[in-house]
MIVEX-911828 format. One line per field, with one value per residue: residue number from 1; residue in one letter; x, y, z of N, C-alpha, C in turn. Coordinates in steps of 0.1 Angstrom, whole numbers, plus 5000, padded with zeros to 4 digits. Layout:
num <- c(NUM | ...)
residu <- c(a | ...)
n_xx <- c(X | ...)
n_yy <- c(Y | ...)
n_zz <- c(Z | ...)
ca_xx <- c(X | ...)
ca_yy <- c(Y | ...)
ca_zz <- c(Z | ...)
c_xx <- c(X | ...)
c_yy <- c(Y | ...)
c_zz <- c(Z | ...)
This chain:
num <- c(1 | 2 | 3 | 4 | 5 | 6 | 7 | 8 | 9 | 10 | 11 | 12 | 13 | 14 | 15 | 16 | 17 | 18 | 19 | 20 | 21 | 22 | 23 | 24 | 25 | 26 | 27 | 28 | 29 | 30 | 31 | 32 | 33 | 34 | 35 | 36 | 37 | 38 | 39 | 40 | 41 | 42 | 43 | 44 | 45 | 46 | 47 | 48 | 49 | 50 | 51 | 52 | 53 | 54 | 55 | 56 | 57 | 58 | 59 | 60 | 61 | 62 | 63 | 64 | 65 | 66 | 67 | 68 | 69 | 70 | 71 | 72 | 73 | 74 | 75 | 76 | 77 | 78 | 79 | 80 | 81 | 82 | 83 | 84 | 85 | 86 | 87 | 88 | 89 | 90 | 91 | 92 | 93 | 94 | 95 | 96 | 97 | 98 | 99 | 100 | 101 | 102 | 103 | 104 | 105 | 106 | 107 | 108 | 109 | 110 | 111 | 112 | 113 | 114 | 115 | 116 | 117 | 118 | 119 | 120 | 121 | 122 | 123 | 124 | 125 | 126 | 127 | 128 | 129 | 130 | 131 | 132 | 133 | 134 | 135 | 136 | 137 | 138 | 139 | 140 | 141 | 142 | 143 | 144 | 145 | 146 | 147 | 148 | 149 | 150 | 151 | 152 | 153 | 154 | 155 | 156 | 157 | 158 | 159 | 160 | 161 | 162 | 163 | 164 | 165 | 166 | 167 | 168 | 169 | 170 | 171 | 172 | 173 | 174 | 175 | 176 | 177 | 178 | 179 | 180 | 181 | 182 | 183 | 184 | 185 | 186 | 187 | 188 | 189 | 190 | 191 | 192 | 193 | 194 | 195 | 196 | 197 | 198 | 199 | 200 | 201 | 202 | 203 | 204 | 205 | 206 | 207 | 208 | 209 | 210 | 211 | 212 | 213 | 214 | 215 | 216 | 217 | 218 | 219 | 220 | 221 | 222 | 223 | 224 | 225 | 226 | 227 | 228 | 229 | 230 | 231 | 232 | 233 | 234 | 235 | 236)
residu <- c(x | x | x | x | x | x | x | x | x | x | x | x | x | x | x | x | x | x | x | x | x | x | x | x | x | x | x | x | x | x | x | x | x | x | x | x | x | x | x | x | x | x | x | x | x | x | x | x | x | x | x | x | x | x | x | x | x | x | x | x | x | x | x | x | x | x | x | x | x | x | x | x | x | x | x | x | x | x | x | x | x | x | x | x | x | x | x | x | x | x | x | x | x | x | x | x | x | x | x | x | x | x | x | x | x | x | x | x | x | x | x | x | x | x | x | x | x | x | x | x | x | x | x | x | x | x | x | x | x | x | x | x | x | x | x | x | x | x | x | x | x | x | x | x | x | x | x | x | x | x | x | x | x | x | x | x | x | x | x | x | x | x | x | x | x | x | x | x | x | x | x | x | x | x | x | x | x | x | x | x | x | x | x | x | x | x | x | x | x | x | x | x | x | x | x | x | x | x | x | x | x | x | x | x | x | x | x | x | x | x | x | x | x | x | x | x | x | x | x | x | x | x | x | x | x | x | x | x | x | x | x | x | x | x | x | x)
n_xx <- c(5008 | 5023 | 5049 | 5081 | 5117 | 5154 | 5171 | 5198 | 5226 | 5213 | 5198 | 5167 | 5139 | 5116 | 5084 | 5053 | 5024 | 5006 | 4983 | 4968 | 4942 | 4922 | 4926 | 4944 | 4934 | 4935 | 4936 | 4925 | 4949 | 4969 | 4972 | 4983 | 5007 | 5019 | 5020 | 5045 | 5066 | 5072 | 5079 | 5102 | 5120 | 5156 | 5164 | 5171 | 5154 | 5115 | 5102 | 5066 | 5042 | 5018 | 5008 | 4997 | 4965 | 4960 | 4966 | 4953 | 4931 | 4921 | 4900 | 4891 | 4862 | 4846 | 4858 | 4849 | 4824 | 4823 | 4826 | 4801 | 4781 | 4792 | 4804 | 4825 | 4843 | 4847 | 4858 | 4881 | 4894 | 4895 | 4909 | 4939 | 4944 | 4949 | 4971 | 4988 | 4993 | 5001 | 5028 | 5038 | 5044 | 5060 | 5081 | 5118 | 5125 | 5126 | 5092 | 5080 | 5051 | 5041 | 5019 | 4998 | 4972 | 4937 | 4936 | 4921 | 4898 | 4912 | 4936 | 4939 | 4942 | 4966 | 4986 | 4985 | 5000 | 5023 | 5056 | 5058 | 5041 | 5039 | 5023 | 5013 | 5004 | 4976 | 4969 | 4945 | 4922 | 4903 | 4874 | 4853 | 4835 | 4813 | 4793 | 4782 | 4775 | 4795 | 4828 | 4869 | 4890 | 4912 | 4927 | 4923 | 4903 | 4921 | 4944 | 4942 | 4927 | 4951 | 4971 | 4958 | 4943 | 4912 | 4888 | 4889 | 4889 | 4871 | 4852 | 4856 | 4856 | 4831 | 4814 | 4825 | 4836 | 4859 | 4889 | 4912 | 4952 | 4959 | 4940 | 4943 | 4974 | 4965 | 4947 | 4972 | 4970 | 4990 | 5023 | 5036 | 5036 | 5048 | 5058 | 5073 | 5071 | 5091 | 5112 | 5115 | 5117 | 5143 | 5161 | 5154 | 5165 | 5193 | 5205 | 5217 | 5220 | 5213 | 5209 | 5181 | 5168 | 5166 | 5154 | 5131 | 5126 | 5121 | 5103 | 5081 | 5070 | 5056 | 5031 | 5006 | 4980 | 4968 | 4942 | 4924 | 4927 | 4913 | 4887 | 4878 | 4875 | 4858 | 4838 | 4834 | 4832 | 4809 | 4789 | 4792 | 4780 | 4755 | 4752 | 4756 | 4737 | 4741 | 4768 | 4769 | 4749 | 4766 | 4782 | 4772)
n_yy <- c(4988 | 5013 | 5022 | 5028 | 5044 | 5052 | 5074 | 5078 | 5094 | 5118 | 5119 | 5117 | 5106 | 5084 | 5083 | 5063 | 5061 | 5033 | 5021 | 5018 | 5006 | 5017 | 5044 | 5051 | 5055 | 5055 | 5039 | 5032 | 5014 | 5022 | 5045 | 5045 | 5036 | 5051 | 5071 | 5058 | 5059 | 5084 | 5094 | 5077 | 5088 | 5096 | 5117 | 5143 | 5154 | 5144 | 5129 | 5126 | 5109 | 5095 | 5062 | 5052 | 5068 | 5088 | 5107 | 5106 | 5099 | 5104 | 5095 | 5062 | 5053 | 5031 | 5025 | 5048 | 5042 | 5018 | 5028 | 5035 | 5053 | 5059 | 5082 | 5083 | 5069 | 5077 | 5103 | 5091 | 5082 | 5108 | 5120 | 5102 | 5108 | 5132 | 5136 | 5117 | 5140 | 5160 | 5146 | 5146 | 5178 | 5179 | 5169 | 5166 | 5166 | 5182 | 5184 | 5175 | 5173 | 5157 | 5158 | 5141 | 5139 | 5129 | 5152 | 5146 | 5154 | 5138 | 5133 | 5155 | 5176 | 5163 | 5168 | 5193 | 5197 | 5193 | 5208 | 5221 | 5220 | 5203 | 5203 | 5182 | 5188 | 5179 | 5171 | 5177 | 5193 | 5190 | 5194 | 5173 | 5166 | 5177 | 5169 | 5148 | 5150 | 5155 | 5165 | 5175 | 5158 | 5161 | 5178 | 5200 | 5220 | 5236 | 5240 | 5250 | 5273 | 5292 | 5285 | 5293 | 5313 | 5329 | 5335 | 5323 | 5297 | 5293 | 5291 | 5276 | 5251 | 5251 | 5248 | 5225 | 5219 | 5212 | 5217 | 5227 | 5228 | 5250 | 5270 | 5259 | 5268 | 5297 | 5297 | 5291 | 5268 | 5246 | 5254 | 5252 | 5242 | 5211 | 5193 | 5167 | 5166 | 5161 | 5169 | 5187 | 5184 | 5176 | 5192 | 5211 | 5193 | 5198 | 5216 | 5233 | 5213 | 5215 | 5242 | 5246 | 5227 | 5241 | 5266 | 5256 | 5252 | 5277 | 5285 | 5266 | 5275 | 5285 | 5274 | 5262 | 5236 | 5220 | 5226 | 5239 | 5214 | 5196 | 5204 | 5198 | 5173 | 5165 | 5180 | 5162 | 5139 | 5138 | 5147 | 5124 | 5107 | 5122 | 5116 | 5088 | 5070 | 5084 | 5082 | 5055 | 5057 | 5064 | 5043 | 5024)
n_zz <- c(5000 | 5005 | 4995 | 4997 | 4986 | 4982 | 4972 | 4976 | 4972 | 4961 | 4985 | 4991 | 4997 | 4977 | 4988 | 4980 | 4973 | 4971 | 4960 | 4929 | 4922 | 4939 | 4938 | 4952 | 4976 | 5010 | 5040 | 5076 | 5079 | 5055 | 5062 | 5088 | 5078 | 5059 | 5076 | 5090 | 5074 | 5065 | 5089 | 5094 | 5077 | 5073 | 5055 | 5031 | 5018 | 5007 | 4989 | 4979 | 4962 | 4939 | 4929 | 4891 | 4879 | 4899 | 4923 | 4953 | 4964 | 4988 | 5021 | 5023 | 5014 | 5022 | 5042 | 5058 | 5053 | 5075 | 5094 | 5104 | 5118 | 5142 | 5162 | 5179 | 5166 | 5143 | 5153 | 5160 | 5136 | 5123 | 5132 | 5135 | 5110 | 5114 | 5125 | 5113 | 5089 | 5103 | 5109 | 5087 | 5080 | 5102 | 5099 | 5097 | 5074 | 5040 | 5026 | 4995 | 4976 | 4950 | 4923 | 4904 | 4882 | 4900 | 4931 | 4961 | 4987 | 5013 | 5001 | 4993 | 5016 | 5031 | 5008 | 5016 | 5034 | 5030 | 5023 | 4999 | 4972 | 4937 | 4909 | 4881 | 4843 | 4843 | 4869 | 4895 | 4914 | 4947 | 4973 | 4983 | 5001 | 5010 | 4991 | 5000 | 5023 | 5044 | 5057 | 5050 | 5073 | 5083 | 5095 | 5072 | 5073 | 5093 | 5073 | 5048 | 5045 | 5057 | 5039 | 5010 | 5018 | 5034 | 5020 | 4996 | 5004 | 5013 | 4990 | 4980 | 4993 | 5009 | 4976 | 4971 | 4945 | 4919 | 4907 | 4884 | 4873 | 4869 | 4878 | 4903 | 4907 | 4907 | 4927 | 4947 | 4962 | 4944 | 4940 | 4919 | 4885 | 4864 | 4842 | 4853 | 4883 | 4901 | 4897 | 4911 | 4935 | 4937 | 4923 | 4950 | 4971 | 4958 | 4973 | 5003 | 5027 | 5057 | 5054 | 5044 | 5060 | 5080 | 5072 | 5072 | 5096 | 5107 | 5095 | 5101 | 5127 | 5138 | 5144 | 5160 | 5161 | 5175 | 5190 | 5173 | 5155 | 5173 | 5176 | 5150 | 5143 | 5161 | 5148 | 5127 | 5137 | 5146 | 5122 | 5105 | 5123 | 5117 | 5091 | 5080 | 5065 | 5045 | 5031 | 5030 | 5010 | 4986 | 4984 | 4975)
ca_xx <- c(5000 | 5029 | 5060 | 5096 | 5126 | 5160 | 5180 | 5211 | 5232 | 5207 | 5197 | 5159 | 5131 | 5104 | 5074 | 5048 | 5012 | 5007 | 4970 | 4963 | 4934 | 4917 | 4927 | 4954 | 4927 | 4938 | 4926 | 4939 | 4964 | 4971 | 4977 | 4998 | 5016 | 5028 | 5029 | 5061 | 5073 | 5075 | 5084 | 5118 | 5136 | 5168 | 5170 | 5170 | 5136 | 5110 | 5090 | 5051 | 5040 | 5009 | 5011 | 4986 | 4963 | 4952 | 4977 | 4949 | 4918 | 4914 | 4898 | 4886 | 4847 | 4844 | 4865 | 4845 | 4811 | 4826 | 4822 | 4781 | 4775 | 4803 | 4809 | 4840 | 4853 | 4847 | 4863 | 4897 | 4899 | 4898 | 4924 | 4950 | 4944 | 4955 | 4983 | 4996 | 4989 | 5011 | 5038 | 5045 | 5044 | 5069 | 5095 | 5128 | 5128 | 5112 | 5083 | 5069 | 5039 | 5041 | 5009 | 4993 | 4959 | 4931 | 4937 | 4905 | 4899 | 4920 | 4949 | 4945 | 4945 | 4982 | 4993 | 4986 | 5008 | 5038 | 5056 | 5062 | 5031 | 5040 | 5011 | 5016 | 4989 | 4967 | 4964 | 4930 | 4919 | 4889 | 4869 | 4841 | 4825 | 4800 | 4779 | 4771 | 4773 | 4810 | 4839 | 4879 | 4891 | 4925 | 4934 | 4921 | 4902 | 4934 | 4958 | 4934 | 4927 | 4964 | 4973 | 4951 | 4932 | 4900 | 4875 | 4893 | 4893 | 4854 | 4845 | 4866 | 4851 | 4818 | 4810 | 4826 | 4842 | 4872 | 4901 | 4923 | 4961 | 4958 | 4934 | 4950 | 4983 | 4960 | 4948 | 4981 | 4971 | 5001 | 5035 | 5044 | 5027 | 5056 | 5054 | 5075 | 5069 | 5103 | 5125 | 5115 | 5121 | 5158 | 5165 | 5162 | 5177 | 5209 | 5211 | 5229 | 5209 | 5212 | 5200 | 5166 | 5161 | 5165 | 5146 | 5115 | 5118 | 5117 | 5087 | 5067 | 5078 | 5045 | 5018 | 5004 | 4971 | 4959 | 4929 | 4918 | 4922 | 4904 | 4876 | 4880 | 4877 | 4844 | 4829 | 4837 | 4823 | 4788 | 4786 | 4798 | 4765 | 4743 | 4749 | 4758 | 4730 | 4745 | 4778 | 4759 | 4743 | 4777 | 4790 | 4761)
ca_yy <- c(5000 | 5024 | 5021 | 5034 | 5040 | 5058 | 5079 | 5080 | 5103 | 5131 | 5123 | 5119 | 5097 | 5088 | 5074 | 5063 | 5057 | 5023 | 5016 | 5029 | 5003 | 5024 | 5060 | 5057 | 5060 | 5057 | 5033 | 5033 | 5010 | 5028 | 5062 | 5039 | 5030 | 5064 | 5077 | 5050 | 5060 | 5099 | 5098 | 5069 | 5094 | 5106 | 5120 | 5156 | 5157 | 5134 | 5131 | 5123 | 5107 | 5083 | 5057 | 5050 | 5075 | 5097 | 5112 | 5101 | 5098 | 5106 | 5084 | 5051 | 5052 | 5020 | 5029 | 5059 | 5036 | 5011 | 5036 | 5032 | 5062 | 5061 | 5093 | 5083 | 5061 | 5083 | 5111 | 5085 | 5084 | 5120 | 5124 | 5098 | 5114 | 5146 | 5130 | 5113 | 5152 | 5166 | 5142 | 5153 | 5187 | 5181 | 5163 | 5176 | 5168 | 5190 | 5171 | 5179 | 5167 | 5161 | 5158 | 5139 | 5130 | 5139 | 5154 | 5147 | 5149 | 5139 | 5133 | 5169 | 5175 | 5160 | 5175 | 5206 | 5193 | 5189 | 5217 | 5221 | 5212 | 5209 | 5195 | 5183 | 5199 | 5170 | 5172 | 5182 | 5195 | 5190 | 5188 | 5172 | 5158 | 5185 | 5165 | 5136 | 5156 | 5155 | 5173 | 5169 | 5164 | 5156 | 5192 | 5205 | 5231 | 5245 | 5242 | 5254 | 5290 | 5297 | 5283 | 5298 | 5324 | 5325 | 5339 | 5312 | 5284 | 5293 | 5290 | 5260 | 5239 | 5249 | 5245 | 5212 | 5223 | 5204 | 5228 | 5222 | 5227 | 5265 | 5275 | 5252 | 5273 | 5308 | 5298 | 5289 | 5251 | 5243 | 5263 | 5249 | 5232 | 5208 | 5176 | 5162 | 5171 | 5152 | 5173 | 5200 | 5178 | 5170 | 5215 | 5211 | 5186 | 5195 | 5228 | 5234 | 5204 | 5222 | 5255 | 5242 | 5224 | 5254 | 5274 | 5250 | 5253 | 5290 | 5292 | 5265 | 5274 | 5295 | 5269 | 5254 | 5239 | 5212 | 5229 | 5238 | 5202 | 5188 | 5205 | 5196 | 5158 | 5168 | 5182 | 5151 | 5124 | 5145 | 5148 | 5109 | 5102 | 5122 | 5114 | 5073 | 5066 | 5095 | 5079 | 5041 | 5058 | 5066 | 5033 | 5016)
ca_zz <- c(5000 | 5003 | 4990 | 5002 | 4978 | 4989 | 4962 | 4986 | 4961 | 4964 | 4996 | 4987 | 4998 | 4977 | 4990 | 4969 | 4980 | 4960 | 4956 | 4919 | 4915 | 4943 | 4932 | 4963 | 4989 | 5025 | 5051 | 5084 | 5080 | 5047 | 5072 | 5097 | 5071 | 5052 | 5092 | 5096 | 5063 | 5069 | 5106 | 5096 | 5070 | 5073 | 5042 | 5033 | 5011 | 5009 | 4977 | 4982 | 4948 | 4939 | 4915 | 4884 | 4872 | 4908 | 4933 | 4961 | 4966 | 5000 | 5027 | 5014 | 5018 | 5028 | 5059 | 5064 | 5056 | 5084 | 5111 | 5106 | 5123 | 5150 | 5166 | 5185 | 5157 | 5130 | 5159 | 5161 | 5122 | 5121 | 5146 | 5126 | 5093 | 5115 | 5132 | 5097 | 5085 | 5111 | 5109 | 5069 | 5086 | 5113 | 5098 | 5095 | 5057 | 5031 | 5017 | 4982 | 4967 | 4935 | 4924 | 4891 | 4887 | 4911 | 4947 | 4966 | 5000 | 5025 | 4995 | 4993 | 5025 | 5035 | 5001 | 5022 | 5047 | 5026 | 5021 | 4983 | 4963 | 4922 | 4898 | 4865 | 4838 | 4845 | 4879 | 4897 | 4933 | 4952 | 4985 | 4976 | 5011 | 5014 | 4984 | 5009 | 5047 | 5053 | 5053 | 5048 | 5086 | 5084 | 5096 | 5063 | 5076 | 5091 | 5064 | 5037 | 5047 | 5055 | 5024 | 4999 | 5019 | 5043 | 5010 | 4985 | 5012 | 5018 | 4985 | 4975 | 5006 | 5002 | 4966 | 4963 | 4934 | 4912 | 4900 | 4872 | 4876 | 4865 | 4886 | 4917 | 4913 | 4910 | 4942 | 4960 | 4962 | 4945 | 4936 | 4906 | 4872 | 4860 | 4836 | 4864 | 4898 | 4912 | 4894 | 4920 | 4951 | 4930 | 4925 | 4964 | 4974 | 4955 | 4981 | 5014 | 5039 | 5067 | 5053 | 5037 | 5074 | 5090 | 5067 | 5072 | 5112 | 5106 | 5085 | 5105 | 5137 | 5150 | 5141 | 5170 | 5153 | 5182 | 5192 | 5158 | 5146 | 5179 | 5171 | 5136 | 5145 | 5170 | 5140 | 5118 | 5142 | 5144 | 5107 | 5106 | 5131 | 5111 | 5075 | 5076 | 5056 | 5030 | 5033 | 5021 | 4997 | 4978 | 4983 | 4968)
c_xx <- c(5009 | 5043 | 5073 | 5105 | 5137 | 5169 | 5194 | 5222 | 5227 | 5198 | 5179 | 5153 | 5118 | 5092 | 5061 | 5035 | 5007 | 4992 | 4961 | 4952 | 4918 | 4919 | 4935 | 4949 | 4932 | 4927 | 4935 | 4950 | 4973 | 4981 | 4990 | 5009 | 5032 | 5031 | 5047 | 5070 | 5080 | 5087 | 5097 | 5130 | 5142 | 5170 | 5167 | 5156 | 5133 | 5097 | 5078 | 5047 | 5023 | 5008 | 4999 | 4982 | 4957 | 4969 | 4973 | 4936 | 4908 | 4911 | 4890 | 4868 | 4844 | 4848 | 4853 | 4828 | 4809 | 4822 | 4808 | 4778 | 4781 | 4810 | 4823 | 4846 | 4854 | 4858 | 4881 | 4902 | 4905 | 4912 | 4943 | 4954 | 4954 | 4967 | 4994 | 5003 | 5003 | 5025 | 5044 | 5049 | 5055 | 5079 | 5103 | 5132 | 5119 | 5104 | 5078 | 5061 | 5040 | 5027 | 5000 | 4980 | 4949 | 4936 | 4928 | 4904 | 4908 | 4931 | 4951 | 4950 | 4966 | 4989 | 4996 | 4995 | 5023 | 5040 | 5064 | 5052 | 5035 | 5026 | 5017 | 5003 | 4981 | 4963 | 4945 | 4928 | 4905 | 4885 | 4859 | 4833 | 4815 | 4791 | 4778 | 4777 | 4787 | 4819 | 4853 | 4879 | 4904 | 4938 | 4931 | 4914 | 4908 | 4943 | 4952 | 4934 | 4941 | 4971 | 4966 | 4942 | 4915 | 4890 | 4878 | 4890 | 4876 | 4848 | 4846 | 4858 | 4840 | 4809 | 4813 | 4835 | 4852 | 4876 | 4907 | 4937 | 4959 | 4954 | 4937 | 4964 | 4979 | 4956 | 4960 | 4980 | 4985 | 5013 | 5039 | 5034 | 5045 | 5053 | 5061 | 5080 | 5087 | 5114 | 5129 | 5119 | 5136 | 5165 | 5166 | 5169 | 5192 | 5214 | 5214 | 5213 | 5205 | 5205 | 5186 | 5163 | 5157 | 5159 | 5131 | 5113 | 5116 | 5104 | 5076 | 5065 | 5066 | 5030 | 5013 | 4986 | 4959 | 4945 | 4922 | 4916 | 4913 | 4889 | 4872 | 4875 | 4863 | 4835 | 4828 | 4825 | 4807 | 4784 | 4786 | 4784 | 4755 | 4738 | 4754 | 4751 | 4736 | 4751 | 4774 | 4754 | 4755 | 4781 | 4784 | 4763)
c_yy <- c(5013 | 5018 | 5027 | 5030 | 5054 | 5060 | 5082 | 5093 | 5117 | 5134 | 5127 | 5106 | 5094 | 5077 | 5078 | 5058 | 5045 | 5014 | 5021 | 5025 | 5010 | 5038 | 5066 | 5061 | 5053 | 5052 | 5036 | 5028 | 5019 | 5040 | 5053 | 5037 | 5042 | 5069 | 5072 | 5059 | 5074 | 5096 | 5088 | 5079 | 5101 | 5113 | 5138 | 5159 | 5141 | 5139 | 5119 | 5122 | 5097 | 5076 | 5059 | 5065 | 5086 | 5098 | 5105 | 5107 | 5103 | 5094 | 5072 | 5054 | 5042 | 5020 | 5035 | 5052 | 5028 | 5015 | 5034 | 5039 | 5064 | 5070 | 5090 | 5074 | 5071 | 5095 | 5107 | 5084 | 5094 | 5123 | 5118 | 5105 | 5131 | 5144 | 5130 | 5130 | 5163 | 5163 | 5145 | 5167 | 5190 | 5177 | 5174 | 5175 | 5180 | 5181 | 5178 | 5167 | 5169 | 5148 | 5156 | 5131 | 5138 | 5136 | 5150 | 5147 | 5149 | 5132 | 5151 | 5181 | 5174 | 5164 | 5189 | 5205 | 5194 | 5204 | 5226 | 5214 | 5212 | 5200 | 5195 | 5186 | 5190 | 5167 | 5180 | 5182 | 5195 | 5185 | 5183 | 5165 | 5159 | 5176 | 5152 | 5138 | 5155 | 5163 | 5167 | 5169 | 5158 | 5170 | 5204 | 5220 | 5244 | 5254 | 5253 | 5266 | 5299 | 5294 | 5289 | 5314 | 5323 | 5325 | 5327 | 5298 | 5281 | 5288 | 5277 | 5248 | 5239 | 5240 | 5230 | 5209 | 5214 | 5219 | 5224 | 5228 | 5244 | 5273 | 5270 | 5261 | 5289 | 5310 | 5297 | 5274 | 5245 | 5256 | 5263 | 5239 | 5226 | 5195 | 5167 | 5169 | 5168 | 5161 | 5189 | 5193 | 5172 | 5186 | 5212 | 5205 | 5187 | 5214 | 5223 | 5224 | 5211 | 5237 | 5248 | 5236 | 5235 | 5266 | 5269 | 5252 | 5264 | 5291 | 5283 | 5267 | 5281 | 5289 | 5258 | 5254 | 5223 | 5218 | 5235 | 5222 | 5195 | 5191 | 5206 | 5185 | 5159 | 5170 | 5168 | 5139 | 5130 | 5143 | 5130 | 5102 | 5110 | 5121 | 5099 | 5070 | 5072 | 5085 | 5065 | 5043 | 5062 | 5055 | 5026 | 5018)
c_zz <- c(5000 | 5004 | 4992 | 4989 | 4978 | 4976 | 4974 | 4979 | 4964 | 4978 | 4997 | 4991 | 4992 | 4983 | 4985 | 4977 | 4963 | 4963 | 4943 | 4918 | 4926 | 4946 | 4946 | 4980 | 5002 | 5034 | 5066 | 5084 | 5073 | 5058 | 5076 | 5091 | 5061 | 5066 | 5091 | 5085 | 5060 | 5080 | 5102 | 5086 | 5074 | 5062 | 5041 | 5029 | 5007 | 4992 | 4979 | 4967 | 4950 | 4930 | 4907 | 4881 | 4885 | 4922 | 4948 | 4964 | 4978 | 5012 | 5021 | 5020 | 5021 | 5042 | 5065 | 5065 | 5072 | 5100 | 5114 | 5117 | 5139 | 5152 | 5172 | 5175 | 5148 | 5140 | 5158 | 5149 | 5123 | 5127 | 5137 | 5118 | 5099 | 5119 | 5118 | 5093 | 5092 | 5112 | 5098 | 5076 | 5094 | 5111 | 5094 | 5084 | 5055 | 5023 | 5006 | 4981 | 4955 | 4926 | 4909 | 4889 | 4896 | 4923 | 4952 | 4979 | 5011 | 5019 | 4996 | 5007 | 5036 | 5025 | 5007 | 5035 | 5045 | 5026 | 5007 | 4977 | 4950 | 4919 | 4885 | 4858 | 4842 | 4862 | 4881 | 4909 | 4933 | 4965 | 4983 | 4987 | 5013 | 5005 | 4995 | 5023 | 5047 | 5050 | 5053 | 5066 | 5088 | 5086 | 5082 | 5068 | 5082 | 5086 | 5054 | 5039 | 5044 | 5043 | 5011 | 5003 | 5023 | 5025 | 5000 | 4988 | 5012 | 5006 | 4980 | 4979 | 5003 | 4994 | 4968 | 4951 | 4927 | 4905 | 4894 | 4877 | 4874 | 4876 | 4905 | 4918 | 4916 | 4921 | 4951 | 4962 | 4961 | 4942 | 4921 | 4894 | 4866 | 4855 | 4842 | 4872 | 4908 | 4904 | 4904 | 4935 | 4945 | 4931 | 4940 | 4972 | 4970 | 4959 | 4993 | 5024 | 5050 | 5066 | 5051 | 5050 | 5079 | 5086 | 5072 | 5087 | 5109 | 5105 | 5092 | 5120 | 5149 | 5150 | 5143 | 5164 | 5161 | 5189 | 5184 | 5151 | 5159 | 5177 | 5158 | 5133 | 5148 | 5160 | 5130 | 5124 | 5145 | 5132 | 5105 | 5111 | 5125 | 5098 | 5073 | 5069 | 5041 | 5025 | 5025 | 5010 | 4983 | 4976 | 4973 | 4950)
């Protein structure tokens, strides 16, 4: 389900979210699994990829069916997905996303976690929970704002919407449109290690975001207990 592979040379880790025949979606183990994979590198940057034709899909809906209206489960998901979320976030690599295919969900989510987003033209972003009661909760409501802007973030979430690569770097989503994404997590890795660390404690160094994501989770497992029928009715 996720995949490790160590360019030693450039001092680069990529790890690969390796479920293309379900568009990369994320179960828990899934999380646990990219968690280990973040939180064990030494390496200077860490490249976040997804195989096949989708970057990631988000949470698997079957997971998210499984909870059957499980406020404290659906509450302990939310929490991992923010944990996972946090730990891209905290590491002492720089992580890009490089980003082909659709975002959706709670892929776009920990894309917002990384701290270098590129897309290739074919990329595509979206939150799309609100059409059946739910939202991202993997800290998205967080990241999103500060990343793109309270009015952009509002409308984004909202609607539901899908963005094309154009309009994902007009917003800020990502930084860069490239026909490969890895040659931007290769440009930094072949700068000073130590500076580019110590650039990223700098920059994330004021954003204490545990009482925003706890009540991030709280809102999840309500929604979770009042839309499980929704939630079935997608699966179906």
């Amino acid at each position: 389900m996720i995949t490790v592979a160590v360019d030693e040379r450039r001092s680069i880790r990529t790890v690969t979210l390796d479920r293309p025949a379900a568009r990369n979606a994320l179960t828990a183990a899934g999380l646990e699994a990219l968690e280990e994979a973040i939180g064990d590198a030494n390496e200077a940057v860490i490249y976040l990829e997804g195989r096949g034709p989708a970057f990631c899909a988000g949470a698997d809906l079957a997971a998210v069916g499984d909870l059957d209206g499980d406020r404290d489960a659906a509450e302990a998901f939310a929490r991992l997905g923010q944990r996972v979320a946090r730990t891209i976030e905290e590491s002492p690599a720089i992580v890009v996303a490089g980003i082909d295919g659709p975002a959706r969900g709670g892929g776009l989510e920990l894309a917002l976690a990384c701290d270098v987003r590129v897309g290739t033209p074919d990329s595509t972003y979206g939150e799309p929970g609100v059409t059946f009661g739910l939202f991202g909760a993997w800290g998205g409501t967080v990241r999103l704002p500060r990343v793109i802007g309270e009015g952009d973030a509002l409308e984004f979430a909202l609607s539901g919407r899908v963005v094309d690569a154009e309009e994902a770097r007009r917003m800020g989503l990502i930084s860069r449109i490239e026909d490969d994404p890895r040659s931007v997590a290769e440009e930094i890795a072949g700068n000073a290690h130590d500076a580019i660390a110590a650039l990223k404690r700098r920059l994330r160094d004021d954003r204490d975001r545990a009482a925003q994501e706890r009540r991030e989770a709280e809102a999840f497992g309500e929604l979770v207990d009042a839309h499980a029928d929704d939630v079935d009715a997608v699966l179906e």
